[in-house]
N, C-alpha and C positions, 0 to 999 in steps of 0.2 A: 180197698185197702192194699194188696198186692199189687194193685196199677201204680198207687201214691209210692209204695216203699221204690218198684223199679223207677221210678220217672226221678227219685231222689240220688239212687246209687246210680244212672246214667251222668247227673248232674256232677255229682262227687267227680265220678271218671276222668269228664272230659279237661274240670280245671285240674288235675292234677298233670295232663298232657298239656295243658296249654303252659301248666310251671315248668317244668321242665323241659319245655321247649325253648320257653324265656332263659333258664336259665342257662340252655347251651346257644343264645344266637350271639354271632358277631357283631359287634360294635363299632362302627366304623371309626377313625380316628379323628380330632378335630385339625381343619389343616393349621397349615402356618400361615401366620398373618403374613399378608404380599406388602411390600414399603413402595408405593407409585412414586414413580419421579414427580418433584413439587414444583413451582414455576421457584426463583430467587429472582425477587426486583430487589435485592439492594445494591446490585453494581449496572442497572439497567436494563434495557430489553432482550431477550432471547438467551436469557441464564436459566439455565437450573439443575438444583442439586444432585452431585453422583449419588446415587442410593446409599444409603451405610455412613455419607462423611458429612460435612457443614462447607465441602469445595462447588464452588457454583460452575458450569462448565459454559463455553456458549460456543457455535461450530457455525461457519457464515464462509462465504467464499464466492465467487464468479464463473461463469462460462464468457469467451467472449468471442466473437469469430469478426477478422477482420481482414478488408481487401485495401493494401497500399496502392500506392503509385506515383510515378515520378517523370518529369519530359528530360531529364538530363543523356544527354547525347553520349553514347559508347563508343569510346574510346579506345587504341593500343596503350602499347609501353609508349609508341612514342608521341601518343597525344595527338593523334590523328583520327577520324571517325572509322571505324569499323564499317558503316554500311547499316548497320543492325538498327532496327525501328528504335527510335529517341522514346516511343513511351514504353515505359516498361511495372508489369503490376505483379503484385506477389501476394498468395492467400495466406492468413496468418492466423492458428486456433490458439488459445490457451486456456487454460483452466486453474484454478488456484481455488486452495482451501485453508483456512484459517480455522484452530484451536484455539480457546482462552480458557485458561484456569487462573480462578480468582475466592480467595478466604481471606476472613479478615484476623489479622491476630495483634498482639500485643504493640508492635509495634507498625500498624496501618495496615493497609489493604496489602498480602502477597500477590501477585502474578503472573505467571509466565504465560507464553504466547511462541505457537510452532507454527509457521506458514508454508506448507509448499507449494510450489507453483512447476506446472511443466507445459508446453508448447509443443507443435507443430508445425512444422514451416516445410514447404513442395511434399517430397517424399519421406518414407519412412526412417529413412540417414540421418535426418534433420529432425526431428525429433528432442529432446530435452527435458530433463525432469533435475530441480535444483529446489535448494534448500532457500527461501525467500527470507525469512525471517524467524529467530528465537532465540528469546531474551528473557531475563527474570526482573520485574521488578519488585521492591518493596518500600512503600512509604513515597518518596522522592529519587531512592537509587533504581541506578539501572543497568545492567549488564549484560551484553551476550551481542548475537550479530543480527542488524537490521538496519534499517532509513535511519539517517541522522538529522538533524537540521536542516543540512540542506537541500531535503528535500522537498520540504514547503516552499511550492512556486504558485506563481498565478494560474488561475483554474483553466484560462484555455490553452488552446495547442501550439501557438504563434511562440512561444517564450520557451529558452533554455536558460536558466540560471543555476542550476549546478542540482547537485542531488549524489550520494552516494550510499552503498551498501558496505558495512565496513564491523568490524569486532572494536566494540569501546565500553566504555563504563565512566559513571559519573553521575550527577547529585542535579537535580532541577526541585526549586522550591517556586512554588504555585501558590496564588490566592484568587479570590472574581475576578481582578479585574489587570493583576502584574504579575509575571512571571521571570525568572533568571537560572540558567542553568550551564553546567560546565560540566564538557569531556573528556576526556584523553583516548585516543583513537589509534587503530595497528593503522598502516597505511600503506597500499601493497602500489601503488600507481598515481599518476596524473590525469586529474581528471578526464581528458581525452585519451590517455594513454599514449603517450609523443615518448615522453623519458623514462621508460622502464630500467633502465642503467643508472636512477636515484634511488630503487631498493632492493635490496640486497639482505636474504635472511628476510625473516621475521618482528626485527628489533627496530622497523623505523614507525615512528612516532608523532601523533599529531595531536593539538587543543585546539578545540572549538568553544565558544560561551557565542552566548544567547540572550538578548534581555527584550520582553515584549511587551502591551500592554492594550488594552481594549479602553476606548474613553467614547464612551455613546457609541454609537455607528462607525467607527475609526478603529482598525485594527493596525497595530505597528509592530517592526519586529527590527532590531542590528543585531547581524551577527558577523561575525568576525572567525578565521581558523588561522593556525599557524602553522606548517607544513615543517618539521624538523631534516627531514630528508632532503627535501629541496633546499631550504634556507628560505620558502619566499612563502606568503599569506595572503587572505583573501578578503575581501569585508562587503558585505551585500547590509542595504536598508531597503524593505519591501514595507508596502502601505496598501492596505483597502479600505476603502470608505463608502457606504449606503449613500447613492447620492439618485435622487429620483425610481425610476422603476427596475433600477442595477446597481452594480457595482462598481465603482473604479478602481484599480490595482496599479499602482504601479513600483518600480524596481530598479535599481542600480548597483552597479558591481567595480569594485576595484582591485585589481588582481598586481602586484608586485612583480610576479613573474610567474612561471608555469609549477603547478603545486596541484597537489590530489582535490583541493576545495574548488576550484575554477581556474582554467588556460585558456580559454577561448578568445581571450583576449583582456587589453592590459587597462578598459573601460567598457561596460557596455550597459544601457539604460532600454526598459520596455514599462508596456503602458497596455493596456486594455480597458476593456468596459463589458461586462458581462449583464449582456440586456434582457431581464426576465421577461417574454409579453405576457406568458397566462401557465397555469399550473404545469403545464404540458410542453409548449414550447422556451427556447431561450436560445440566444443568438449571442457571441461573444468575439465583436474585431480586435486584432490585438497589432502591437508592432514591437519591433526588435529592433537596434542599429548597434553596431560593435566598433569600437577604432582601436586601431594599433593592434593587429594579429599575427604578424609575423613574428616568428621565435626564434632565437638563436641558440639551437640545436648546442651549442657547447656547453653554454652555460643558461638555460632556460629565460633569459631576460627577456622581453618581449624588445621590437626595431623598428625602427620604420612608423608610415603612415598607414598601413593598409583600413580601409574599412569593408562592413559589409552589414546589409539592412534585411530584412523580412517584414512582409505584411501581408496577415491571413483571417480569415475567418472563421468561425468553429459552428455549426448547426447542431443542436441538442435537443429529443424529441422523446416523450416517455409514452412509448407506446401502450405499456396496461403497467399495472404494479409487478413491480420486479424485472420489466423486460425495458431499457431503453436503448435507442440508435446515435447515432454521433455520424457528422458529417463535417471532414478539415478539408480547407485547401491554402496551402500556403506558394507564397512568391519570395524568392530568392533571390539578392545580388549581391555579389563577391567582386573585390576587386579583385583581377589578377586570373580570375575562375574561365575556364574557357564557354560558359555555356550561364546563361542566366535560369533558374528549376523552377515548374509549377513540381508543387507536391501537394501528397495530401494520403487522404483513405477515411473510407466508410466502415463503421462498428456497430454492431449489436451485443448487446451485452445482456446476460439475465444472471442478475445477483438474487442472492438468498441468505 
């Protein structure tokens, strides 16, 4: 009977230590839910959402390491050879990275887009880091500074038809299959940069419109700029068409006289063919001829007959995903030019 009562009053004991142990422990708190970043396919691949907003972000950009070169013979002031080897090569790095922010609100998709780009060239002097592109758009408007029009050229290396970086704004309305769009543009130069003595200040002004359309396999584009500074305008028709195992491109330019959209001359017509053979390789010959180059420095009109032709080839080879090489060589002839140029250069590039 005295074994039963202790064996009962130890029992007592012990829960009332195990209570009051319970009731002094610490409780740990529960955490705060984590918000993961979510993929956003609604503006395409490699978006997704800043944590906290309904803004899709997407960050893409290149490395690209590249060796020029060129056989053009060196020259003094007075256009006599120096002696110095005729081929001459130069290593070229750059790297560029691209921001997209894109929500959609009441009145279409918003976007803006921050691009920098900086380079490398010989030593560390030469160097460069510049603002590449940004701009806002919304719906069909667009504003801020990057590529305009005319920077959609034929995809290999053979062809110059104009391209600029430039501060503008203006309105492009899009459907599947037609497009049409117009700019008003700052305009600091000519396209080669010949007549910097046409702007002056901030206040010279340019319109560019656009009108394009895709019909089956046939992509077409006129556009047309009018240079307010200079007084003279430019009108390019570019064409590609699916035609067998590639592409045909080709392009024609007509230039009034020397203006920010194209000077290079007062006609000039190019043509390629970009020949896919297999997922990996593609090879793309192109050609160029220009007539009428000569410019009269007074008044930017173009004179005379000169002409001048290129015809090259472009090698393009994708070595694994994301890493591909490039191999140009182009042929050069100028009337008037003291030296007829192999040029060209080799690239690798690995986008992300």
């Amino acid at each position: 009977m005295h074994m039963k009562s202790l064996l009962l009053a130890s029992s007592a004991a012990l829960m009332a230590v195990s209570t009051a142990q319970a009731a002094d422990a610490i409780v740990a708190a529960e955490p705060e839910p984590m918000e993961y970043v979510r993929v956003c396919d609604a503006f395409g691949t490699g978006y997704f959402y800043i944590p906290g907003t309904e803004t899709c972000l997407k960050i893409n950009g290149y490395v690209r390491a590249q060796l020029d070169w060129d056989s053009r013979t060196r020259r003094d002031a007075g256009g006599l050879p120096t002696g110095a080897d005729d081929f001459d090569w130069n290593a070229r790095t750059r790297g560029l990275v691209s921001v997209n922010a894109k929500s959609d609100t009441e009145l279409g998709a918003l976007a803006s887009t921050i691009t920098i780009r900086t380079w490398a060239e010989g030593d560390a002097t030469q160097n460069s880091l510049d603002l590449d592109e940004a701009f806002i758009t919304l719906g069909g408007f667009r504003a801020g500074y990057g590529y305009n029009y005319w920077d959609n050229d034929l995809s290999g290396e053979t062809d110059d038809i104009g391209s600029n970086r430039i501060n503008q704004i203006g309105y492009e309305f899009t459907t599947d299959a037609f497009s049409v769009g117009i700019f008003a543009d700052e305009l600091t130069k000519t396209y080669s940069d010949l007549f910097p003595g046409y702007y002056t200040g901030n206040d010279n002004v340019g319109i560019e419109g656009q009108i394009s359309g895709t019909f089956g396999g046939i992509k077409a584009y006129l556009l047309g700029g009018y240079d307010f500074a200079a007084e003279n305008g430019s009108v390019r028709a570019l064409m590609t068409a699916d035609i067998g195992p590639g592409q045909l491109g080709l392009a024609g330019i007509y230039s009034s006289g020397a203006n920010a959209y194209y000077d290079l001359a007062e006609w000039t017509v190019a043509a390629q063919y970009a020949l896919k053979v297999n997922d990996k390789f593609g090879i793309t010959p192109g050609v160029q001829y220009w007539w009428n180059r000569d410019v009269n420095l007074a008044n930017g009109d173009f004179s005379g007959d000169s002409e001048a032709w290129r015809a090259g080839v472009t090698l393009d080879y994708a070595i694994t995903a994301g890493l591909d090489s490039k191999v140009s060589v182009q042929y050069t002839e100028e009337d008037g030019a003291a030296d007829d140029v192999w040029s060209g250069f080799f690239r690798l590039q690995r986008t992300f």
